[in-house]
N, CA, C, O and CB atoms as a CASP TS submission, in Angstrom:
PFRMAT TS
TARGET T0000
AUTHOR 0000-0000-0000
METHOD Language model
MODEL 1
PARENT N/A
ATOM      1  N   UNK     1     113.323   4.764 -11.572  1.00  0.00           N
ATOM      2  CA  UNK     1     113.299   5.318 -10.223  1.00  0.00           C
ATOM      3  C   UNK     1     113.969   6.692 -10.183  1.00  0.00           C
ATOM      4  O   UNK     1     113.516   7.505  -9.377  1.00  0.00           O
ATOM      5  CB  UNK     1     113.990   4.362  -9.243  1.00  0.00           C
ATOM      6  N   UNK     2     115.062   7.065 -11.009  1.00  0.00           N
ATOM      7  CA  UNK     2     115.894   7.816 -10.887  1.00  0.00           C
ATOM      8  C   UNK     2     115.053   9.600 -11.530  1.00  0.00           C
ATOM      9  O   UNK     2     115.096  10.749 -11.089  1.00  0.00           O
ATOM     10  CB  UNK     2     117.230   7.026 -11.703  1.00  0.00           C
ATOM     11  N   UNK     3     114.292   8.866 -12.886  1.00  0.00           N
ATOM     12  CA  UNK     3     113.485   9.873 -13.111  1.00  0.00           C
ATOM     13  C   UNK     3     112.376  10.315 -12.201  1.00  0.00           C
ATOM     14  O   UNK     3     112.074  11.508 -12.165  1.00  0.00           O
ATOM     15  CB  UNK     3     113.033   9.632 -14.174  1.00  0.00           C
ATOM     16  N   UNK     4     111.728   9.392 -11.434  1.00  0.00           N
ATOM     17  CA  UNK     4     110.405   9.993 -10.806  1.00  0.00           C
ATOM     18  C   UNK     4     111.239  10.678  -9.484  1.00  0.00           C
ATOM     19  O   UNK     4     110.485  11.209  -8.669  1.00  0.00           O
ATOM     20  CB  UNK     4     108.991   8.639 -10.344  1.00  0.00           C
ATOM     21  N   UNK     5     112.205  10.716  -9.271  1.00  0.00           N
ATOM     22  CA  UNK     5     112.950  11.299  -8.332  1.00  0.00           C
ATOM     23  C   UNK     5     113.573  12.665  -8.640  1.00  0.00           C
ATOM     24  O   UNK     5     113.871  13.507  -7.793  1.00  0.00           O
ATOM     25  CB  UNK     5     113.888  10.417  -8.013  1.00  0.00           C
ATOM     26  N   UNK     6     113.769  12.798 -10.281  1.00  0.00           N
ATOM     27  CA  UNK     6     114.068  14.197 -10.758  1.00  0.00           C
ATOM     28  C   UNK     6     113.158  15.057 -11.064  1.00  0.00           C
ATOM     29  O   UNK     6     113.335  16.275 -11.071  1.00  0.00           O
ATOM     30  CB  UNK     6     114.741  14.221 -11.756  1.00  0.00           C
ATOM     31  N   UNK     7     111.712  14.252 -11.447  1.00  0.00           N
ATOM     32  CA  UNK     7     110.352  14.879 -11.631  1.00  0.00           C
ATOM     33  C   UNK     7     109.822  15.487 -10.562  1.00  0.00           C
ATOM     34  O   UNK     7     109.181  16.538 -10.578  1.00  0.00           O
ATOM     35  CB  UNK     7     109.410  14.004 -12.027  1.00  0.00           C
ATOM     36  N   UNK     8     110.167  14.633  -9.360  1.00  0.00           N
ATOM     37  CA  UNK     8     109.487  15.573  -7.968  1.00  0.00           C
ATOM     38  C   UNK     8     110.486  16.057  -7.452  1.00  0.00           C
ATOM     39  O   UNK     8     110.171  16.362  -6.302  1.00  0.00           O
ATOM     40  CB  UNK     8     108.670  14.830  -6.716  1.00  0.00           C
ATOM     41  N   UNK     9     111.996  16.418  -7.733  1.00  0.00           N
ATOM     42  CA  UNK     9     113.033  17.530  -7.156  1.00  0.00           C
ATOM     43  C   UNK     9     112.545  18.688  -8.366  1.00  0.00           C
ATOM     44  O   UNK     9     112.713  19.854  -8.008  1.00  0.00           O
ATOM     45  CB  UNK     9     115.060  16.969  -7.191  1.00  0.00           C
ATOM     46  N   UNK    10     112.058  18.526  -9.524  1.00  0.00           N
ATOM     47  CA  UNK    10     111.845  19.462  -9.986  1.00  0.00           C
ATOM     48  C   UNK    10     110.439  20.493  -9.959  1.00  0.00           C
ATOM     49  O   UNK    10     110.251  21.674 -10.251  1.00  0.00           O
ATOM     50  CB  UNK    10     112.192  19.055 -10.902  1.00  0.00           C
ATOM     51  N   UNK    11     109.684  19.522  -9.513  1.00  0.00           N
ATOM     52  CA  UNK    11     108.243  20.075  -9.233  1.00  0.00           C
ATOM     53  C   UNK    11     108.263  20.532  -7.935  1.00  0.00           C
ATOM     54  O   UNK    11     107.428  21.311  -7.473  1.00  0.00           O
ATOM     55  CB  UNK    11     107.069  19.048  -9.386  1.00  0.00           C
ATOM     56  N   UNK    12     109.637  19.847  -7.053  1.00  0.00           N
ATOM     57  CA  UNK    12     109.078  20.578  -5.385  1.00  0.00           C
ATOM     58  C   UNK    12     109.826  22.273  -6.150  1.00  0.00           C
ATOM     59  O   UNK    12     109.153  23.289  -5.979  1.00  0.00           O
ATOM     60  CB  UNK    12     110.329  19.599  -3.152  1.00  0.00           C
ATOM     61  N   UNK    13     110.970  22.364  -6.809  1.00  0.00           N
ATOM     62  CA  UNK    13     111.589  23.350  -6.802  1.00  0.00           C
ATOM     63  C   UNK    13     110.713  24.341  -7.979  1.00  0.00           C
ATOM     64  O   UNK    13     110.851  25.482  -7.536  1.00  0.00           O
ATOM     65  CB  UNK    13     113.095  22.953  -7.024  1.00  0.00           C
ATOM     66  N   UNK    14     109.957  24.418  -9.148  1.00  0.00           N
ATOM     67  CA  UNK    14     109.041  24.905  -9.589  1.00  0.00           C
ATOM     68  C   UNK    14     107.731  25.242  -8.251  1.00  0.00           C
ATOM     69  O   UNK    14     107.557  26.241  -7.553  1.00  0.00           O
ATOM     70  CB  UNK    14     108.762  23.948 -10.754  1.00  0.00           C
ATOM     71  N   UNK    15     107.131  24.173  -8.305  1.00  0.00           N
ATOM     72  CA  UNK    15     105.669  25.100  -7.370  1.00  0.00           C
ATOM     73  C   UNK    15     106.132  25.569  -5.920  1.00  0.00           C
ATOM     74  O   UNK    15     105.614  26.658  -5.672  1.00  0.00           O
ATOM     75  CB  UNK    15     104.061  23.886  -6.974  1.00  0.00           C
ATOM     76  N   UNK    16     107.114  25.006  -4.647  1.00  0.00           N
ATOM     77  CA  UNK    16     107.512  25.088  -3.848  1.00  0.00           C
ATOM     78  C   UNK    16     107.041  27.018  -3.600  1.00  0.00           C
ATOM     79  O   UNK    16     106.006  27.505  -3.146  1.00  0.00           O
ATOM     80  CB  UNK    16     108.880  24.368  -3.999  1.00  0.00           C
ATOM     81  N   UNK    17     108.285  27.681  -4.115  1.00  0.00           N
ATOM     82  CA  UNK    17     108.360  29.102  -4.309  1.00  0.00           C
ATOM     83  C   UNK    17     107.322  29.571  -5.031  1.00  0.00           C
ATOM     84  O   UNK    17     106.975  30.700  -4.687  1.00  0.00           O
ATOM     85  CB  UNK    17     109.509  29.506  -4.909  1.00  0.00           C
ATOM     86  N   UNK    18     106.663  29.056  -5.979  1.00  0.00           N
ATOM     87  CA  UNK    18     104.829  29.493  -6.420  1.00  0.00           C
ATOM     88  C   UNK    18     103.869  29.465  -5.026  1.00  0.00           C
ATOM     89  O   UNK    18     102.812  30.086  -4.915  1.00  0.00           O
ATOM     90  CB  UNK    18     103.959  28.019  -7.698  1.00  0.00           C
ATOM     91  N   UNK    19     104.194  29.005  -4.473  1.00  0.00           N
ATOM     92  CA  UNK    19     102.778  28.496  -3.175  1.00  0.00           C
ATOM     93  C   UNK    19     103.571  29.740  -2.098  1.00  0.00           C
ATOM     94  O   UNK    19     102.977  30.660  -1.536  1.00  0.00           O
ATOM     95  CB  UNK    19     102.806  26.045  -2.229  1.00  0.00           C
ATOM     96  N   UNK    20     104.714  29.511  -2.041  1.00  0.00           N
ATOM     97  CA  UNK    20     104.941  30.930  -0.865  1.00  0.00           C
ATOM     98  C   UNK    20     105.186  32.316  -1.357  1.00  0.00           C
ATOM     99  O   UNK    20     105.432  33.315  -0.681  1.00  0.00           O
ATOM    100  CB  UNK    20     106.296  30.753   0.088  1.00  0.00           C
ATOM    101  N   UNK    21     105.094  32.222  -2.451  1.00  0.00           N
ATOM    102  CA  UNK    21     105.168  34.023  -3.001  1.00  0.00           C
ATOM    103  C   UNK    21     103.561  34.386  -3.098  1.00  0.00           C
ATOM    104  O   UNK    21     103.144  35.497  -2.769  1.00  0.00           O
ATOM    105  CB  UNK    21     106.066  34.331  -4.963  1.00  0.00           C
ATOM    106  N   UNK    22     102.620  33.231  -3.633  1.00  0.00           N
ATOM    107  CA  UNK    22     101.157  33.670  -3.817  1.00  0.00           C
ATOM    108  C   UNK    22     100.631  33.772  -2.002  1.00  0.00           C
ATOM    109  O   UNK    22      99.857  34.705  -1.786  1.00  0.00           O
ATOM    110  CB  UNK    22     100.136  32.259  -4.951  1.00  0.00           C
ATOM    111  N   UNK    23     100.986  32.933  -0.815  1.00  0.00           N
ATOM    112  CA  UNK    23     100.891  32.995  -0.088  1.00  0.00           C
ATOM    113  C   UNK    23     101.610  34.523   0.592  1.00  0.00           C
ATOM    114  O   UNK    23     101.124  35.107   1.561  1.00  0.00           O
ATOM    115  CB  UNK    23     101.070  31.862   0.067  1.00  0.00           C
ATOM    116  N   UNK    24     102.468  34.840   0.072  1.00  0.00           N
ATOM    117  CA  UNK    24     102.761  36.108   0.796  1.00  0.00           C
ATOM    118  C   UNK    24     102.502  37.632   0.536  1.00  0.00           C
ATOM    119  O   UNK    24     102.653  38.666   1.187  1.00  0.00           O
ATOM    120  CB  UNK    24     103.903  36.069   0.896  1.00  0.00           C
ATOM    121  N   UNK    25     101.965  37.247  -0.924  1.00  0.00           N
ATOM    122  CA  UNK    25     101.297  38.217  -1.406  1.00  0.00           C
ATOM    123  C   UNK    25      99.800  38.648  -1.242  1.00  0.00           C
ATOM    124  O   UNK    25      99.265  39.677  -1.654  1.00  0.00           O
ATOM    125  CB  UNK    25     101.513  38.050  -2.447  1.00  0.00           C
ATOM    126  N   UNK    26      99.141  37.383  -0.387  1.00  0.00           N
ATOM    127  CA  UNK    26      97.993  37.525  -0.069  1.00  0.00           C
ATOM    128  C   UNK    26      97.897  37.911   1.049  1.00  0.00           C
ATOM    129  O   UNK    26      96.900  38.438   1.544  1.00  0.00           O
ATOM    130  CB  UNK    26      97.373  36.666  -0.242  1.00  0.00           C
ATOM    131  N   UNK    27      99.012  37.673   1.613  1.00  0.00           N
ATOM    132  CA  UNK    27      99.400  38.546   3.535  1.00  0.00           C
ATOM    133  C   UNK    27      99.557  39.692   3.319  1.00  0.00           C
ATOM    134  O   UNK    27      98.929  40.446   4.063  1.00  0.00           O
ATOM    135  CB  UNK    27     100.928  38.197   4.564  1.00  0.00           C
ATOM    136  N   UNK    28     100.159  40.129   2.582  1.00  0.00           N
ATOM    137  CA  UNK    28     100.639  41.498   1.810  1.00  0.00           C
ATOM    138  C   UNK    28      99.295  42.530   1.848  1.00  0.00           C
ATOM    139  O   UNK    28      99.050  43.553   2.488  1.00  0.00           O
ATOM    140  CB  UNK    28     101.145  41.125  -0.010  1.00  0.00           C
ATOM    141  N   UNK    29      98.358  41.545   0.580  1.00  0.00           N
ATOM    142  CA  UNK    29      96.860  42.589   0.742  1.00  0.00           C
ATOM    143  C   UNK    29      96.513  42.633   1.816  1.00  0.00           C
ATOM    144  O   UNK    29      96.481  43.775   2.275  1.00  0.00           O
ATOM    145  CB  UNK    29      95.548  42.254   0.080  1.00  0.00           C
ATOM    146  N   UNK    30      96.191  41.779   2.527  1.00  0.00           N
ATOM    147  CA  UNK    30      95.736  42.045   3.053  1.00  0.00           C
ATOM    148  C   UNK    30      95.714  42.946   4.437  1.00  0.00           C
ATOM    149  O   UNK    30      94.836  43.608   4.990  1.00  0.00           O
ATOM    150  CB  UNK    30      95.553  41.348   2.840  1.00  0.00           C
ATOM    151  N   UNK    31      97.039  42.670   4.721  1.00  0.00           N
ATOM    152  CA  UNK    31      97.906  43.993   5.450  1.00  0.00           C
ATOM    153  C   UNK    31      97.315  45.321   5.119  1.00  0.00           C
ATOM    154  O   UNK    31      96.550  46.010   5.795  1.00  0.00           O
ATOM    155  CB  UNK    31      99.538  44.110   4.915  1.00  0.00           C
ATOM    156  N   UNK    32      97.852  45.551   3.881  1.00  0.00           N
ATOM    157  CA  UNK    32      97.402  47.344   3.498  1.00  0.00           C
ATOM    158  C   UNK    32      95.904  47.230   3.341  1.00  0.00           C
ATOM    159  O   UNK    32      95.300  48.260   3.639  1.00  0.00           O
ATOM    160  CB  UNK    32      98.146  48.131   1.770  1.00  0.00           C
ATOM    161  N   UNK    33      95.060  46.058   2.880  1.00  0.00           N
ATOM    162  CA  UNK    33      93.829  46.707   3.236  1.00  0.00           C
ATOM    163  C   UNK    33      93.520  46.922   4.291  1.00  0.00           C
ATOM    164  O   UNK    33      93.008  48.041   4.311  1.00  0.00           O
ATOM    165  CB  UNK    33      92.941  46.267   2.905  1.00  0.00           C
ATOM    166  N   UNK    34      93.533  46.265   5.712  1.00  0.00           N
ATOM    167  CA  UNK    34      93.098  46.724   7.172  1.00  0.00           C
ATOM    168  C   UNK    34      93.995  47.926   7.007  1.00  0.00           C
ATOM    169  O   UNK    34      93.360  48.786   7.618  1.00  0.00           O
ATOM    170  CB  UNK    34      93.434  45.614   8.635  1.00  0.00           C
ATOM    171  N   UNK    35      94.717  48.309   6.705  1.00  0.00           N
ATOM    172  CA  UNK    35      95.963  49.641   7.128  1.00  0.00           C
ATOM    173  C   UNK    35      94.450  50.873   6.048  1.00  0.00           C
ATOM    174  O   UNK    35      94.216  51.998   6.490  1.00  0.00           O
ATOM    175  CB  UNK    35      98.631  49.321   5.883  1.00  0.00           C
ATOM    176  N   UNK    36      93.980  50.553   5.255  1.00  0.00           N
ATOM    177  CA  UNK    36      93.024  51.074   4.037  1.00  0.00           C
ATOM    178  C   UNK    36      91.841  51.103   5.284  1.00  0.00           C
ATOM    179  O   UNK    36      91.574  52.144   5.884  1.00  0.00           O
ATOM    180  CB  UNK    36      92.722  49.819   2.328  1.00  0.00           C
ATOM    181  N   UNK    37      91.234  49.903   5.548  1.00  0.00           N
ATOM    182  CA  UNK    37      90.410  50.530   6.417  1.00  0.00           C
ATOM    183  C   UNK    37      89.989  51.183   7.580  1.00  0.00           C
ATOM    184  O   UNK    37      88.945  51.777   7.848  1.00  0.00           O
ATOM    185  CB  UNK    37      90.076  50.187   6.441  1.00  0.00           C
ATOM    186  N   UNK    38      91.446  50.859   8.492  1.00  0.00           N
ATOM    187  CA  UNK    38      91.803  51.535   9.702  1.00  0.00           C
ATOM    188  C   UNK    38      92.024  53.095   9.504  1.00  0.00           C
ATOM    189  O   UNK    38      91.846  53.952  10.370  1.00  0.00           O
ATOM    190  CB  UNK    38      93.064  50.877  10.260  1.00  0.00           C
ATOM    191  N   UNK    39      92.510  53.330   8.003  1.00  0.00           N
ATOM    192  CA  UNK    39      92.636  54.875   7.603  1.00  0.00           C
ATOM    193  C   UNK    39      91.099  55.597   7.554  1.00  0.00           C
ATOM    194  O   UNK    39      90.953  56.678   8.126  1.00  0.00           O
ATOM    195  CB  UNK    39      93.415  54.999   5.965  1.00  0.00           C
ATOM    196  N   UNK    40      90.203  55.098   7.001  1.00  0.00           N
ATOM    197  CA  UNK    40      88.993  55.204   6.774  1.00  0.00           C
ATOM    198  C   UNK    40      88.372  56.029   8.006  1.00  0.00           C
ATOM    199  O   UNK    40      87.882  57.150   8.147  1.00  0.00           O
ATOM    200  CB  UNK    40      88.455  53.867   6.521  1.00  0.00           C
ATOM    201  N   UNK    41      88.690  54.689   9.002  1.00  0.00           N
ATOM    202  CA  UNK    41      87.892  54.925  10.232  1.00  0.00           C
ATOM    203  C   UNK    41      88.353  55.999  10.729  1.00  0.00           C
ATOM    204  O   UNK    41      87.507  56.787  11.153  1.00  0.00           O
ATOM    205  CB  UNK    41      87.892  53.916  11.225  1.00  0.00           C
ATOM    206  N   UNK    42      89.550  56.318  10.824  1.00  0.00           N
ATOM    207  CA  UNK    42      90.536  57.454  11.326  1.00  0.00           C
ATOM    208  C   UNK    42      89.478  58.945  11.060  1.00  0.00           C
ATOM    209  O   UNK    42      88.718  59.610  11.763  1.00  0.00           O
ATOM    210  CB  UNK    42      92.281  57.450  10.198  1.00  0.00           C
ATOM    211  N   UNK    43      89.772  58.965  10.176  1.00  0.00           N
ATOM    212  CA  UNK    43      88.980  60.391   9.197  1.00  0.00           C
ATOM    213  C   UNK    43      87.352  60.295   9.042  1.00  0.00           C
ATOM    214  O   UNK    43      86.703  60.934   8.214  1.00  0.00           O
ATOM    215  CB  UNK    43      89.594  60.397   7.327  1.00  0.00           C
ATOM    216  N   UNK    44      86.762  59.277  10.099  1.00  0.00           N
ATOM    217  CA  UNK    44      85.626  59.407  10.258  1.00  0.00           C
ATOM    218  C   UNK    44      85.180  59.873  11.645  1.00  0.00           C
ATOM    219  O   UNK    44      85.829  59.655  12.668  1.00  0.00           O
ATOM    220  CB  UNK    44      85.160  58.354   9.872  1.00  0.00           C
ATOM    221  N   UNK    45      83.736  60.693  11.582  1.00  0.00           N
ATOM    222  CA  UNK    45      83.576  61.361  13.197  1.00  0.00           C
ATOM    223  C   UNK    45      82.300  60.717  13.847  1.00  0.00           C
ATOM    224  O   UNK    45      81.633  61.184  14.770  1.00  0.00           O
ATOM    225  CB  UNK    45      83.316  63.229  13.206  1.00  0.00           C
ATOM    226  N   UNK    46      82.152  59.821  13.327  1.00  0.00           N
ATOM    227  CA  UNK    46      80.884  58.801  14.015  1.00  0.00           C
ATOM    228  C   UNK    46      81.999  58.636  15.204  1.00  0.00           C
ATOM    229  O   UNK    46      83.229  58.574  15.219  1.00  0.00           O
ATOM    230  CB  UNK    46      80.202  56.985  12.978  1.00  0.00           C
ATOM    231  N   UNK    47      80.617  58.582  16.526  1.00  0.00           N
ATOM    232  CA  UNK    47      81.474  58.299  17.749  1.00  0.00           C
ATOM    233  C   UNK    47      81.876  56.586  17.903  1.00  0.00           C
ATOM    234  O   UNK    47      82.775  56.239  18.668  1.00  0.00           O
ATOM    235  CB  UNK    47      80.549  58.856  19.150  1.00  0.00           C
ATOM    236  N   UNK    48      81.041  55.521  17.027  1.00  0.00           N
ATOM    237  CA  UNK    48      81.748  54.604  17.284  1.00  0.00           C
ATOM    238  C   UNK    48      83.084  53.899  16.618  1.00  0.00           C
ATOM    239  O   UNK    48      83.736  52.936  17.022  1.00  0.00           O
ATOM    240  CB  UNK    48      80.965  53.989  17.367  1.00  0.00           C
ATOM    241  N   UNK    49      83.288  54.906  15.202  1.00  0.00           N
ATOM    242  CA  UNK    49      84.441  54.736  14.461  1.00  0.00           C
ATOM    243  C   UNK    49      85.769  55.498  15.334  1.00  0.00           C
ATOM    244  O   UNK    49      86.946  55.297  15.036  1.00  0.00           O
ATOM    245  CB  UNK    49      84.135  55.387  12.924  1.00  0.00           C
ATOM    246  N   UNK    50      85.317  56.404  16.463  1.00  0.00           N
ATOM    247  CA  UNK    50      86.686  57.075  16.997  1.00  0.00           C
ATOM    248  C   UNK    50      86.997  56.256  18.309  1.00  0.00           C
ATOM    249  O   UNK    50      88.166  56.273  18.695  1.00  0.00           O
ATOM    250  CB  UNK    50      86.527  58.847  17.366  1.00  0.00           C
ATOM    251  N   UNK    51      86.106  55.574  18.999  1.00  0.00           N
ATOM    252  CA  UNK    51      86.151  54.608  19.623  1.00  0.00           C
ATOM    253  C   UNK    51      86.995  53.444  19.052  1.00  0.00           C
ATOM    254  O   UNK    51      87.962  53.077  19.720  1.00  0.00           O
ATOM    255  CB  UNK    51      84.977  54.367  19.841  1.00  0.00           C
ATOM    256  N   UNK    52      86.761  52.922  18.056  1.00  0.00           N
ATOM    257  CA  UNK    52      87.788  51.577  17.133  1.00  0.00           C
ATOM    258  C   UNK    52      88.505  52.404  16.961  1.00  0.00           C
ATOM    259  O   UNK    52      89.497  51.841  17.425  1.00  0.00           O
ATOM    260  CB  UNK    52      87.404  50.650  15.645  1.00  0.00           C
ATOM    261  N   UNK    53      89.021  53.796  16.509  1.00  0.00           N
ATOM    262  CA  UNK    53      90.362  54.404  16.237  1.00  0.00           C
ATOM    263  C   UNK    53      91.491  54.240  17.454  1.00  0.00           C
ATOM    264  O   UNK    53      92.688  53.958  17.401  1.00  0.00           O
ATOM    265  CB  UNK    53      90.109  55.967  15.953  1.00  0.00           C
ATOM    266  N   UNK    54      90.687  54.509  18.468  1.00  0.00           N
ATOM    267  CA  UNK    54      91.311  54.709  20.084  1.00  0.00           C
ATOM    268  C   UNK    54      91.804  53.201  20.321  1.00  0.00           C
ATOM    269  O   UNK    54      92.992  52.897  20.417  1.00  0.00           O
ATOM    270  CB  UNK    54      89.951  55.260  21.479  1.00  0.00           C
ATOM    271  N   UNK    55      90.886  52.425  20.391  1.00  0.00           N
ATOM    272  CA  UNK    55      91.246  50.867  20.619  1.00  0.00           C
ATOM    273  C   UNK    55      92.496  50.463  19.619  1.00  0.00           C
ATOM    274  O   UNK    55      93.315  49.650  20.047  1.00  0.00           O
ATOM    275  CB  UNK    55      89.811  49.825  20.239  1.00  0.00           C
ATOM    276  N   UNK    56      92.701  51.155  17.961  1.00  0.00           N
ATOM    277  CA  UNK    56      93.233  50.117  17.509  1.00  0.00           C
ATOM    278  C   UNK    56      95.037  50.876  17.794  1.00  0.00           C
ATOM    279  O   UNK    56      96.177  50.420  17.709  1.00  0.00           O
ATOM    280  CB  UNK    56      92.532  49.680  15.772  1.00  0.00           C
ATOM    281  N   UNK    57      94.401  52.303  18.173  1.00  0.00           N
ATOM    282  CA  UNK    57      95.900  52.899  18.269  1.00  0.00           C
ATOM    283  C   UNK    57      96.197  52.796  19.619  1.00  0.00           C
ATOM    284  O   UNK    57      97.391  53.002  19.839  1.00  0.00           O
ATOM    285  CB  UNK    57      96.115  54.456  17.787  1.00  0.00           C
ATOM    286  N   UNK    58      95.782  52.643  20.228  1.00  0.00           N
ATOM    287  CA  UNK    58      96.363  51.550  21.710  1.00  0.00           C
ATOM    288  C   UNK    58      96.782  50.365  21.287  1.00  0.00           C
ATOM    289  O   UNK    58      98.006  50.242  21.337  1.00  0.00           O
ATOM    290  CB  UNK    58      95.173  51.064  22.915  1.00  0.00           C
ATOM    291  N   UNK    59      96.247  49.534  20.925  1.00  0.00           N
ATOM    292  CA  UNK    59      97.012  48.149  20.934  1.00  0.00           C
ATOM    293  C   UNK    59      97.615  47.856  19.985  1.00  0.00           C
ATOM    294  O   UNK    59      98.258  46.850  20.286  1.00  0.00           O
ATOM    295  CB  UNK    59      96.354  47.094  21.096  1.00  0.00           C
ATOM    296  N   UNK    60      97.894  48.254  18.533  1.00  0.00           N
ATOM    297  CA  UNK    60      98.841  48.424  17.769  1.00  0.00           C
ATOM    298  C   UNK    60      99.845  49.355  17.512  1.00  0.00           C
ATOM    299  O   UNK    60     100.739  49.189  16.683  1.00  0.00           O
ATOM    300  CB  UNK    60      98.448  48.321  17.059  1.00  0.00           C
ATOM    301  N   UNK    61      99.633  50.774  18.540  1.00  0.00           N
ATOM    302  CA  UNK    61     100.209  51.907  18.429  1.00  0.00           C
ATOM    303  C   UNK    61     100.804  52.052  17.120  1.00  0.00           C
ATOM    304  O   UNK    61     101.931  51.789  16.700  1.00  0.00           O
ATOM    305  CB  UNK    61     101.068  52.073  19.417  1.00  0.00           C
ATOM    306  N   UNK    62      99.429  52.693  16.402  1.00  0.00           N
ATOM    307  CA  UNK    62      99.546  52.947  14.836  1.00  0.00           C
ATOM    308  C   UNK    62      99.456  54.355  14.659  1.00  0.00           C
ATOM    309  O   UNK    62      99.518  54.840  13.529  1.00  0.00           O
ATOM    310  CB  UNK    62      98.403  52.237  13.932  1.00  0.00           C
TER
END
């Protein structure tokens, strides 16, 4: 009993911090990519890309 109790304090403490660093690193990309494509749109002069520029720098004031 004592081992299957050190096997899963050791597996919560191994994968535990694996599952929230891969999880936060995927928040991460994906952050700077919208920040990547919101730049895009910025420096584009199609009237409906300056329209989403206007919208997104109003409501995120970016």
């Amino acid at each position: 009993m004592k081992l299957k109790r050190v096997l899963w304090m050791a597996f919560g403490i191994l994968v535990t911090p694996a599952i929230l660093y891969l999880t936060l690193m995927r928040a991460l990309y994906n952050h700077l990519q919208a920040r990547r494509i919101i730049k895009r749109v910025a420096k584009s002069n199609n009237p409906k890309d300056r329209l989403i520029r206007f919208l997104v720098y109003k409501i995120f004031g970016m």
